[in-house]
BAFI-3210 file (N, C-alpha, C; in Angstrom, 3 decimals, decimal comma, padded with zeros to 6 digits):
// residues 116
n [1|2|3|4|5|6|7|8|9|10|11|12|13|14|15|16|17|18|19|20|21|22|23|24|25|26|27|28|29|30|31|32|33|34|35|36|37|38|39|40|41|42|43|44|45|46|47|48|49|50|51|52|53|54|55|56|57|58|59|60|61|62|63|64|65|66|67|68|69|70|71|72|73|74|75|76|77|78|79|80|81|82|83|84|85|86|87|88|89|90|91|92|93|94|95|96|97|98|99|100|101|102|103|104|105|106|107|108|109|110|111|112|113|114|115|116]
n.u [016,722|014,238|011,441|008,527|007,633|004,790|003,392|001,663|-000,963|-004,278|-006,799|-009,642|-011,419|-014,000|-013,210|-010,473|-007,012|-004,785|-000,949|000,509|003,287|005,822|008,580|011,369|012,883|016,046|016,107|015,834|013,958|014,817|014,054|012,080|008,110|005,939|002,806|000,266|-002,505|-006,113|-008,289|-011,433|-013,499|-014,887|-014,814|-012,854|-009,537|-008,294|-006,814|-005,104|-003,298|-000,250|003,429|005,552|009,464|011,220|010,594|009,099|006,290|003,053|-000,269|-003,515|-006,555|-009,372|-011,646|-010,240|-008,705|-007,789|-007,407|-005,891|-002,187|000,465|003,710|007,901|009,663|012,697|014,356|013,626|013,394|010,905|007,958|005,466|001,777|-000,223|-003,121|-006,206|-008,813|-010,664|-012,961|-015,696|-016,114|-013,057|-012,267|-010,237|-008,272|-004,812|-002,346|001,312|002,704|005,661|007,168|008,976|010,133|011,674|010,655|007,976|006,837|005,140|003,183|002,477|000,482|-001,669|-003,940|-006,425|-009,017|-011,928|-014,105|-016,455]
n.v [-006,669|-007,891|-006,228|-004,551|-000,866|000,635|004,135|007,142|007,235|008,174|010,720|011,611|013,881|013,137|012,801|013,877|013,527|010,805|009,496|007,077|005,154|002,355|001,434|-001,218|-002,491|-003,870|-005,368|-005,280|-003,875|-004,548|-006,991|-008,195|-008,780|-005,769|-005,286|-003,700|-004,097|-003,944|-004,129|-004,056|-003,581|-006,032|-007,580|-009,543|-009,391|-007,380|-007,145|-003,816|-002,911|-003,527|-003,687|-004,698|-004,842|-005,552|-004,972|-003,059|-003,409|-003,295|-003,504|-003,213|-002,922|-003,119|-001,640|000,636|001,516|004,019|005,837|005,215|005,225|003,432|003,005|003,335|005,011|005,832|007,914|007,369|005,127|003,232|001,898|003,646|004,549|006,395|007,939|008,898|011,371|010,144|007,740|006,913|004,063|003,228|003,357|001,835|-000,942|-000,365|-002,548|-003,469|-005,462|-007,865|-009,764|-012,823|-015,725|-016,356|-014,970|-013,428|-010,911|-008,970|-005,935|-003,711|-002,053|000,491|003,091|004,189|006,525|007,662|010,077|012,846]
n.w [012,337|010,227|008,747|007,615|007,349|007,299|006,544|006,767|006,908|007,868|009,169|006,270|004,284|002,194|-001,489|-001,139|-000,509|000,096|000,761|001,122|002,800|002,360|003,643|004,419|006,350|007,220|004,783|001,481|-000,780|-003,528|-005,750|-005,299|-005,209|-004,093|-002,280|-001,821|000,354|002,078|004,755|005,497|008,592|009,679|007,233|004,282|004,057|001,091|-002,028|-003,098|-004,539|-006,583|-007,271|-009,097|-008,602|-010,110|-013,129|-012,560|-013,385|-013,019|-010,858|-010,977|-008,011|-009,412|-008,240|-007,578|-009,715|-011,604|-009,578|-007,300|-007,355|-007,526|-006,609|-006,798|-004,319|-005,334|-003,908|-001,025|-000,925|-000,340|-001,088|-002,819|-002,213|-003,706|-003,186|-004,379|-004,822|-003,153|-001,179|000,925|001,446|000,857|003,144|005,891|007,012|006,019|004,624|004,230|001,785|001,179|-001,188|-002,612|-003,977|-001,750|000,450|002,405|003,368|006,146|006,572|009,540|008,990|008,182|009,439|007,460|006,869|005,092|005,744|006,437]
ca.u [015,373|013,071|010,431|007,955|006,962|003,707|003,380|000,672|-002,791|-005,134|-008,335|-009,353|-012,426|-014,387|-012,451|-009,384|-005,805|-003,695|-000,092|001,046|004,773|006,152|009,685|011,492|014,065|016,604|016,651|016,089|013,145|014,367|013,662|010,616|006,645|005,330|001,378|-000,854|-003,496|-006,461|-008,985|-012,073|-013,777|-016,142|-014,472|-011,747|-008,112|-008,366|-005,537|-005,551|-002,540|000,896|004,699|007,277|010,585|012,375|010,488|007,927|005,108|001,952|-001,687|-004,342|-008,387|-011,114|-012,317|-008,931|-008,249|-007,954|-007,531|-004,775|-000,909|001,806|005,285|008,738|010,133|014,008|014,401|013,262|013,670|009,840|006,909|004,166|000,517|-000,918|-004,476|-006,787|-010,837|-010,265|-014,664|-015,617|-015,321|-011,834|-011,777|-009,771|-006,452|-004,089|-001,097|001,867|003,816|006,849|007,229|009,151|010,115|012,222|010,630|007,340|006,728|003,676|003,945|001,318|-000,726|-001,692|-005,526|-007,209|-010,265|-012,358|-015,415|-016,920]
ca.v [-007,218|-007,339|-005,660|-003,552|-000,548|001,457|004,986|007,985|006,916|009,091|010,893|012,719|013,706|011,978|013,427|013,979|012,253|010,557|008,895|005,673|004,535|001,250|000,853|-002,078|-002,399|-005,373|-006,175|-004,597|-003,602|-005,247|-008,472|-008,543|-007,482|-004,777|-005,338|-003,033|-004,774|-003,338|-004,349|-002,761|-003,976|-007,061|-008,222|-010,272|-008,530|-007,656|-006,423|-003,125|-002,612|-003,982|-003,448|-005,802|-004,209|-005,863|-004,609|-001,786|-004,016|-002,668|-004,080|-002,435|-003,045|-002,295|-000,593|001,489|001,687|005,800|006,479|004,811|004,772|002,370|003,719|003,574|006,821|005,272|008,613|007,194|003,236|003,398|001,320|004,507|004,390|007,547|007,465|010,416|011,099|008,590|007,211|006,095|002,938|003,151|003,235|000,562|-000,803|-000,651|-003,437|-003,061|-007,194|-007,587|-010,608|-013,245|-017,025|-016,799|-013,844|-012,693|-009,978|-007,899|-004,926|-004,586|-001,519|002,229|003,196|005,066|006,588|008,743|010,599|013,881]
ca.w [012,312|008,987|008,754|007,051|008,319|006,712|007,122|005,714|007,037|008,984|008,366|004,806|003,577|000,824|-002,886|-000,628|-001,358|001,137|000,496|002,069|002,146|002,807|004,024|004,621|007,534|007,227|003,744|000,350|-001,658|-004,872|-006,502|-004,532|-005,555|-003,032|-002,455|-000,435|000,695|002,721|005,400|006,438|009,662|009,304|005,658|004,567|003,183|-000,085|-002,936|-003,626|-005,737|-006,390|-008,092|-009,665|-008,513|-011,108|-014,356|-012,132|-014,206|-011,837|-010,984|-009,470|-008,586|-010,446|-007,564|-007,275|-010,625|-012,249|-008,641|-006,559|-008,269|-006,960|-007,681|-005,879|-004,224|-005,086|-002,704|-000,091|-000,103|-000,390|-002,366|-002,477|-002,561|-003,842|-003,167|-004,955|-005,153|-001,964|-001,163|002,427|001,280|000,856|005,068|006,156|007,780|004,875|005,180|002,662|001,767|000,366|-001,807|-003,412|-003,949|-000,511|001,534|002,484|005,145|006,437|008,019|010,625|008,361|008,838|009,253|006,406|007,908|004,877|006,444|006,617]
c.u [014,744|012,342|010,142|007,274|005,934|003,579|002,237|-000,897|-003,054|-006,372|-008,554|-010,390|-013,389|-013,510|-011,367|-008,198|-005,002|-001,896|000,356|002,183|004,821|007,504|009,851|012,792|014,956|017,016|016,078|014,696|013,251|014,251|012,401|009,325|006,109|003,798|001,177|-002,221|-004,899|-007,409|-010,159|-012,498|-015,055|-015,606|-013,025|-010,665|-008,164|-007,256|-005,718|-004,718|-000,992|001,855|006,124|008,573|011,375|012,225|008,918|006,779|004,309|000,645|-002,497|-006,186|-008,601|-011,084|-011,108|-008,381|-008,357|-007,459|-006,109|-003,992|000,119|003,021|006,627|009,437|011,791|014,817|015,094|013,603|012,198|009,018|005,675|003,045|-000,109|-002,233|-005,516|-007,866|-011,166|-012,688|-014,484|-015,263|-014,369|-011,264|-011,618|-008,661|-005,978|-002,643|-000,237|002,525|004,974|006,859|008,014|009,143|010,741|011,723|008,499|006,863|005,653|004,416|002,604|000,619|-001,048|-003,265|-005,707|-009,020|-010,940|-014,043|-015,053|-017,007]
c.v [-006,913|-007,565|-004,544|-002,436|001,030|002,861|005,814|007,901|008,173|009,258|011,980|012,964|013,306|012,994|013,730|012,943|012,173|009,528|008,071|005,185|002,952|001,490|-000,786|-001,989|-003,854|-005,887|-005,304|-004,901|-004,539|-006,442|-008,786|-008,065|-007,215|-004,806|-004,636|-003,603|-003,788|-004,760|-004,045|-003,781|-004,994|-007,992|-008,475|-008,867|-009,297|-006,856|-005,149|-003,330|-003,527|-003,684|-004,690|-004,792|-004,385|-005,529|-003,414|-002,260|-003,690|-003,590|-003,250|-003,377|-002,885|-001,128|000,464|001,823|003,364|005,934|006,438|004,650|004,162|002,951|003,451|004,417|005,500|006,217|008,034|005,798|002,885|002,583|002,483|004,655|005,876|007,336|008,733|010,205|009,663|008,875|006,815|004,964|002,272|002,943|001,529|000,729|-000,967|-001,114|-003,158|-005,020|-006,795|-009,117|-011,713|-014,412|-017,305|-015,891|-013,743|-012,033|-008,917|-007,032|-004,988|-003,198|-000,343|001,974|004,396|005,083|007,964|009,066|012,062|014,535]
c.w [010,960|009,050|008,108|007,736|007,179|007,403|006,372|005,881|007,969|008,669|007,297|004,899|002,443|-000,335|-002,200|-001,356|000,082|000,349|001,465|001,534|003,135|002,559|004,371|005,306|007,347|006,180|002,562|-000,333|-003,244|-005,013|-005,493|-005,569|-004,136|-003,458|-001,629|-000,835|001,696|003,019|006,213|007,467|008,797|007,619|005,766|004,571|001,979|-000,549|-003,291|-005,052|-005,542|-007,303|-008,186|-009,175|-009,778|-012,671|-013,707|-013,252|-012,902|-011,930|-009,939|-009,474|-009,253|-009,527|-007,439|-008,702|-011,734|-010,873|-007,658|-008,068|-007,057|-007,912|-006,503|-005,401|-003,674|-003,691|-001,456|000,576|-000,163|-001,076|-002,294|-003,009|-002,945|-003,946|-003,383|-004,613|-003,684|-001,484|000,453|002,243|001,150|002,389|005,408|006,503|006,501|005,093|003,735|002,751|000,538|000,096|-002,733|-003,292|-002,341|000,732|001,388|003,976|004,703|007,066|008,950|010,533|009,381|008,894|008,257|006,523|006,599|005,589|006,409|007,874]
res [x|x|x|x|x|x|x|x|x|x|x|x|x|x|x|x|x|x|x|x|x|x|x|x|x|x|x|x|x|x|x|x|x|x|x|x|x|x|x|x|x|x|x|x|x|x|x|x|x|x|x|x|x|x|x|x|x|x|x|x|x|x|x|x|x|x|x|x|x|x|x|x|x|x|x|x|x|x|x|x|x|x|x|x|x|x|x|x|x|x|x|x|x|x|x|x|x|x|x|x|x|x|x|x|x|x|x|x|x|x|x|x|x|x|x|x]
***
């Protein structure tokens, strides 16, 4: 079966750091781009960040930008979100996609919950 499967959410406190992985079951990380996306309640899905596999060329927000890094833990099999100085506003479902001319797959996203 392929599929993505997101892992690393929970609850932090505001300036806290959480890490979010994306696996992929079925088929292979490369020649794809890996996006994490987020969703808070009431608003669309927006981009946070994303990675070229094939030349690790990166993009991030604005709003995420100094803060969140996109990287691949070869480790692991992994696309990972490191997320620092993390804001309430950062609370949201966070989905990871995997991407190319013949593939794209969701996974079905961790919760990232910051509060006090």
């Amino acid at each position: 079966q392929l599929q993505l499967v997101e892992s690393g959410g929970g609850l932090v406190q505001p300036g806290g750091s959480l890490r979010l992985a994306c696996a992929a079951s079925g088929f292979t990380l490369d020649y794809h781009v890996i996006g994490w996306f987020r969703q808070a309640p009431g608003k669309e899905r927006e981009g946070v960040s994303c990675i070229s596999t094939s030349d690790d060329s990166t993009y991030y927000a604005d709003s995420v930008k100094g803060r969140f890094t996109i990287f691949r833990d070869n480790a692991k099999n992994t696309v990972d979100l490191q997320m620092n100085s993390l804001k309430p506003e950062d609370t949201a479902v966070y989905y990871c996609n995997a991407w190319n001319s013949a593939n794209d797959y969701w996974g079905q996203g961790t919760q990232v919950t910051v509060s006090s």
